[in-house]
C-alpha positions in Angstrom: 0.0 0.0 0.0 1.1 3.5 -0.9 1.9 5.6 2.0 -0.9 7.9 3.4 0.6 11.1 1.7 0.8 9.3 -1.5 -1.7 9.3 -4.1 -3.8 6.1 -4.1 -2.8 4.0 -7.3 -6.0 2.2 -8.7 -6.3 -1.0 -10.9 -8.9 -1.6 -13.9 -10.0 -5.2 -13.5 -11.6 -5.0 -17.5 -11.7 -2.2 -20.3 -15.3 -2.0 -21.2 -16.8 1.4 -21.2 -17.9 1.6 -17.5 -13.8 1.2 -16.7 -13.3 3.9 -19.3 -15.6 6.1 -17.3 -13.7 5.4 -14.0 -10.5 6.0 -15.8 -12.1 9.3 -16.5 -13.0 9.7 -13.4 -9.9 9.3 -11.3 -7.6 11.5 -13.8 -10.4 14.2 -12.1 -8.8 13.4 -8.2 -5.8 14.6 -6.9 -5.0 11.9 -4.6 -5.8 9.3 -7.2 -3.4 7.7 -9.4 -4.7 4.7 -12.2 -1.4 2.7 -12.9 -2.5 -0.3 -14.2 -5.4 -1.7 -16.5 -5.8 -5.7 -16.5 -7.9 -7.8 -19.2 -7.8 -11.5 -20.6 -6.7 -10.1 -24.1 -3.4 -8.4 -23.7 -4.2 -6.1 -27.0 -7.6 -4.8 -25.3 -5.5 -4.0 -22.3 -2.3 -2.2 -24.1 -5.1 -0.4 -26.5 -7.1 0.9 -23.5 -3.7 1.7 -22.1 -2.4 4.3 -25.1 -6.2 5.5 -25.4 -5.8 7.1 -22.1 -1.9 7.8 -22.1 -2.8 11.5 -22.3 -4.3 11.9 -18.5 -2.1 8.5 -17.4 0.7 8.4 -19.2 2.6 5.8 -16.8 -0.7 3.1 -17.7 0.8 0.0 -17.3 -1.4 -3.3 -19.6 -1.6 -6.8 -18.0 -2.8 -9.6 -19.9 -4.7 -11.2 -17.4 -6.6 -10.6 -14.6 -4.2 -12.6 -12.3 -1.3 -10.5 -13.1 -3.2 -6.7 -12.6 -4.1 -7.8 -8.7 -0.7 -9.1 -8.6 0.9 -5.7 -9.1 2.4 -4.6 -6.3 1.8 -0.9 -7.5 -2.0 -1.4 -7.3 -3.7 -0.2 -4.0 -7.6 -0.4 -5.2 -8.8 -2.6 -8.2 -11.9 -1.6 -9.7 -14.1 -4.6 -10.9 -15.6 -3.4 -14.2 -16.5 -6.8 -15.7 -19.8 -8.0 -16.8 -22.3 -9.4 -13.9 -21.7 -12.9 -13.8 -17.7 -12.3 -13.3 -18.4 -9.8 -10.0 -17.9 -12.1 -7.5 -15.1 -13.9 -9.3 -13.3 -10.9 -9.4 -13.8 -9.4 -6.5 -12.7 -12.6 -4.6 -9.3 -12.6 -7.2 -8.1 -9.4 -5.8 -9.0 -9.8 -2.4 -7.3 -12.9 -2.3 -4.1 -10.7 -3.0 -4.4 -8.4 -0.5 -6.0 -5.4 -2.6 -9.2 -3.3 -1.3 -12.2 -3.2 -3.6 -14.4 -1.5 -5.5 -17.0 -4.1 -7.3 -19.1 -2.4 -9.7 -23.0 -2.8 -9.2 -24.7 -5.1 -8.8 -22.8 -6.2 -6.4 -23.2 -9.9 -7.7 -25.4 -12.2 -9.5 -27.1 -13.0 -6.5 -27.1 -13.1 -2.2 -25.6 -16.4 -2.0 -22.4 -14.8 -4.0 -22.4 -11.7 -2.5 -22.0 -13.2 1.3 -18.9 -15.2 -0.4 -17.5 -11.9 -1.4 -17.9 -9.9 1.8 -17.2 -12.9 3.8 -13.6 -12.9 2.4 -13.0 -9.1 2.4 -13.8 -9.5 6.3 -11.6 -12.2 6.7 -8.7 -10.9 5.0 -9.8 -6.8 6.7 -9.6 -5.7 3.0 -11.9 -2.7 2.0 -14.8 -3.5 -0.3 -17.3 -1.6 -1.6 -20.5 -1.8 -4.4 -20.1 0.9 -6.7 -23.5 2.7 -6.4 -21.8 6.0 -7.0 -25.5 7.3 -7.2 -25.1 7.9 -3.2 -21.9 9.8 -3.4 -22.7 12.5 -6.2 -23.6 16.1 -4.3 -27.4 15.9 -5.4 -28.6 12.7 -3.9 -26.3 13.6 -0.7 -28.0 16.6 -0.2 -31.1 15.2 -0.9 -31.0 12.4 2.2 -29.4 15.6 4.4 -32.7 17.5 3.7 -35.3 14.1 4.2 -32.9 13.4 7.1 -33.4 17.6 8.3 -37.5 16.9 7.8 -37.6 19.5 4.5 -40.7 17.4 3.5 -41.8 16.0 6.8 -42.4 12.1 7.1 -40.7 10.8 4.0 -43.6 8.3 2.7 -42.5 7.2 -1.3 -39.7 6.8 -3.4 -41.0 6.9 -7.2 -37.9 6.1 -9.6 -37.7 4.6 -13.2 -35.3 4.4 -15.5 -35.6 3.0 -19.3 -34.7 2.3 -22.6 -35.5 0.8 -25.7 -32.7 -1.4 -26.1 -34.4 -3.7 -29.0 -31.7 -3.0 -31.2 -28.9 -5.3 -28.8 -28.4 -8.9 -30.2 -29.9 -11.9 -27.8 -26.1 -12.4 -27.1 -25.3 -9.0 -25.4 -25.0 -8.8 -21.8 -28.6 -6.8 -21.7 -30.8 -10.0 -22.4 -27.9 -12.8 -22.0 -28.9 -15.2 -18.9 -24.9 -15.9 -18.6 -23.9 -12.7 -18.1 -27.1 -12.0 -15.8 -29.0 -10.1 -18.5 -32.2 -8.4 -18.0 -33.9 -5.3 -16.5 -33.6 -5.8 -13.1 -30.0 -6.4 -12.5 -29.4 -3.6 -15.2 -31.0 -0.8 -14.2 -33.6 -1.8 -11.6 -30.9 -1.5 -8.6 -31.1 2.2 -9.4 -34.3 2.7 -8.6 -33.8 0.0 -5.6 -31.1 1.4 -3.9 -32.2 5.0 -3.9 -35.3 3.6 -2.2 -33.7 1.8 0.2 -30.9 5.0 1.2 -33.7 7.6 1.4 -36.2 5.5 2.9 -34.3 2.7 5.0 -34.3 -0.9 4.6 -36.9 -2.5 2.8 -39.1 -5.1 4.5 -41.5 -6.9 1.6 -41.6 -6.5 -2.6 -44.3 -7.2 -4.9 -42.6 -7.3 -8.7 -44.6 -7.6 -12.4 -42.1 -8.0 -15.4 -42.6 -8.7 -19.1 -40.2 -11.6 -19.8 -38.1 -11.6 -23.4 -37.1 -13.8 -25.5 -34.0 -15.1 -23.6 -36.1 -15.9 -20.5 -35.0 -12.5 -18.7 -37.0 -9.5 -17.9 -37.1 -6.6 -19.9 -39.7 -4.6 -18.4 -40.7 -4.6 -14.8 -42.3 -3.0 -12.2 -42.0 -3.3 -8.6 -43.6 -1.9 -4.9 -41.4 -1.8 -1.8 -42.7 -1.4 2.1 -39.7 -0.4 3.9 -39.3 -1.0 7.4 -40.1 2.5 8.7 -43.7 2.1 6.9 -42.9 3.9 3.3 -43.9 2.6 0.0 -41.6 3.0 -2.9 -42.1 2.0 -6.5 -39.3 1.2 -9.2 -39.6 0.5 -12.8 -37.1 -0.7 -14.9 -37.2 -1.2 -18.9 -35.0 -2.2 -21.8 -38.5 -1.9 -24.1 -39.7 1.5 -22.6 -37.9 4.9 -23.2 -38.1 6.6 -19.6 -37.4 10.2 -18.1 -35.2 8.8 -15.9 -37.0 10.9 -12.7 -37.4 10.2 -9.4 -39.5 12.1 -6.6 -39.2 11.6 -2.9 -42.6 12.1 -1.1 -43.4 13.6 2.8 -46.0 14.7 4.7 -45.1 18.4 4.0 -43.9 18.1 0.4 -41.6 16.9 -2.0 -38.2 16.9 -3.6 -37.8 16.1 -7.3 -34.7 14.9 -8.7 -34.0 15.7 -12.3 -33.3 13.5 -14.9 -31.2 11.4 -15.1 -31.8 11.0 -10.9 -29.0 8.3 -10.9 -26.4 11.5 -11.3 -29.0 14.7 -11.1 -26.9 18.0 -10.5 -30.4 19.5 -10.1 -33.1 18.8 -8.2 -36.3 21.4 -6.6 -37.9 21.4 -3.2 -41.7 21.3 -3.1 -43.4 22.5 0.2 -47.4 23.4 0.3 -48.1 27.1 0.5 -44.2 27.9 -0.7 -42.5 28.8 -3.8 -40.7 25.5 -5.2 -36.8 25.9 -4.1 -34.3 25.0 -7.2 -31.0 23.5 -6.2 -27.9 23.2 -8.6 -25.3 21.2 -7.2 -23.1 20.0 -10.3 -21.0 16.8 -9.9 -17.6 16.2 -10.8 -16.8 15.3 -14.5 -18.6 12.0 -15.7 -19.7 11.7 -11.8 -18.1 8.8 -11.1 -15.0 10.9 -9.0 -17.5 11.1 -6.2 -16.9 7.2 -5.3 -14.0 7.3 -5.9 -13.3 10.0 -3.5 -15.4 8.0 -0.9 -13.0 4.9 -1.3 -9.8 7.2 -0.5 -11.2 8.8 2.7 -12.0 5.4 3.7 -8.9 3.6 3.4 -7.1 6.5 4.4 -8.9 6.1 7.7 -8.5 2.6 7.7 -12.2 1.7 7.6 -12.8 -1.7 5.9 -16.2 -0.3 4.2 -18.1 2.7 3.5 -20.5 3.7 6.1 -22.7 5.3 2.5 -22.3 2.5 1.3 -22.1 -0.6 4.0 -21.9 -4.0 2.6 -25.0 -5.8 4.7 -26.9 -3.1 2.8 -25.7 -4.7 -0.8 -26.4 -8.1 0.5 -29.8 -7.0 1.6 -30.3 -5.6 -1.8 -28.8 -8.6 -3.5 -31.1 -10.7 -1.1 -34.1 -8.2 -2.8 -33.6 -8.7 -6.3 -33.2 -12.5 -5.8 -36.9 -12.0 -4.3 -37.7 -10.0 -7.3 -36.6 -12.6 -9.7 -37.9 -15.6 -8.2 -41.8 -13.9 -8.4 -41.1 -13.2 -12.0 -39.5 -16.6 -13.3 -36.0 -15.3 -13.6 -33.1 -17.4 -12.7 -29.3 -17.3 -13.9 -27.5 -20.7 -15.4 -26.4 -22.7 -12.1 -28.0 -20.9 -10.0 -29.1 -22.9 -6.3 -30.7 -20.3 -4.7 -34.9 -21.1 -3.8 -37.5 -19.6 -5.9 
């Protein structure tokens, strides 16, 4: 591990687009360094290496995944592979010592996700789902004012967020049952874990999906009743074309995040008998810098995970959309987890 006055030096486990957008990210944070990229095809690594030479011209490629957790220069990997290879992943570079940031979902399912955090605990390694939703100013601000009573009792969450994604081949990772394909794992955690940070922890589900060709969902809706007493609903599509909105509602009013809620830079305060409040709170670049700001001040202070972020929270959620799946039908090659 780099000393604490150093920059931290991240690893990119994978070079699809979402590790292009962290790589973005952490040229945007001083105490960040990315000094590695890792990927089973050496080209894909040494090509994503020179396209981002200009803001980290020290890149270094491996050509495997064994060999970027390996590095000794590597304080953080970033798992940025598809679903089904979270869990593997994760568990790779915790096995060598390296804290973690495991891009959402967490896993395929609970059963993996309790392997994962299991290990990081045993080996005190820092792990954390990357739901940078949490970290960006908006949606901070957002729980500080539900948390301050702006709208009184918060009651709802209402999120969606959708797209027509007809034009993917069955083989993508979108509708792909190996890869853990479909709406929910997609883009239905969004909704899900906004829910469950502004309104607590959830205590039933009722879920409705359309189910595609490849046996996963592709458009579903679902209701929460959280703990506290709140009702939330989520709806997630790769058929429907969304606004990508989401409203928290109280007893005294409202807040509305702008689209697209999962990174809003604006959002407006509705209270009866007041003049709606407008807030502007941009994020950082692309807005992924936000979690990855979150995992420095945590392993700076030697906390094993993020107290935004805590991982019995992603194994609830994990526990959730294995719920959500089983009422709909949907369930993952090899699978053993009940109905």
């Amino acid at each position: 591990m780099s000393s604490m006055d150093s920059p931290l030096r991240w690893g990119l486990l994978g070079t699809g687009g979402i590790c292009k957008s962290l790589a973005e990210a952490i040229a945007l944070v001083p105490q960040a360094r990315l000094v590695a990229v890792g990927s089973r095809d050496a080209a894909r690594a040494g090509a994503f290496a020179a396209a981002h030479s200009a803001h980290h011209p020290r890149l270094r490629a491996h050509g495997s995944y064994e060999a970027l957790v390996e590095d000794p220069e590597v304080d953080v990997v970033y798992v940025g592979t598809p679903h089904n290879d979270h869990a593997a992943s994760a568990e790779l570079a915790l096995r060598a010592g390296k804290a973690v940031l495991c891009e959402k979902p967490f896993t395929l399912n609970r059963p993996q996700a309790e392997a994962v955090v299991a290990l990081a605990r045993e080996r005190r390694c820092f792990l954390m789902e990357a739901m940078w939703t949490r970290f960006v100013p908006a949606v901070a601000e957002v729980r500080r004012l539900i948390a301050d009573g702006a709208i009184g009792e918060p009651l709802s969450v209402l999120a969606e967020f959708g797209f027509d994604a007809s034009a993917l081949p069955p083989e993508h990772r979108a509708f792909n049952p190996a890869l853990g394909g479909g709406a929910l794992l997609d883009l239905g955690i969004y909704p899900l874990s906004l829910a469950s940070f502004l309104l607590g922890p959830i205590e039933s589900v009722q879920t409705q999906a359309q189910r595609g060709a490849t046996g996963v969902d592709v458009h579903t809706a679902f209701m929460l009743r959280h703990q506290r007493g709140g009702l939330s609903q989520g709806l997630c599509s790769l058929r429907a074309t969304t606004p990508w909105a989401a409203q928290v509602l109280g007893t005294h009013g409202r807040i509305e995040l702008q689209p697209p809620f999962f990174h809003a830079e604006h959002f407006t305060l509705v209270r009866a008998g007041a003049s709606p409040l407008n807030h502007h709170m941009p994020h950082r670049g692309n807005g992924y810098a936000h979690q990855v700001v979150e995992v420095d001040r945590c392993v700076r202070a030697g906390l094993l995970e993020s107290p935004v972020m805590p991982l019995d929270e992603s194994l609830a959620l994990m526990g959730w959309l294995d719920v959500m799946r089983g009422q709909v039908g949907v369930r993952y090659p090899g699978e053993q987890i009940s109905a």
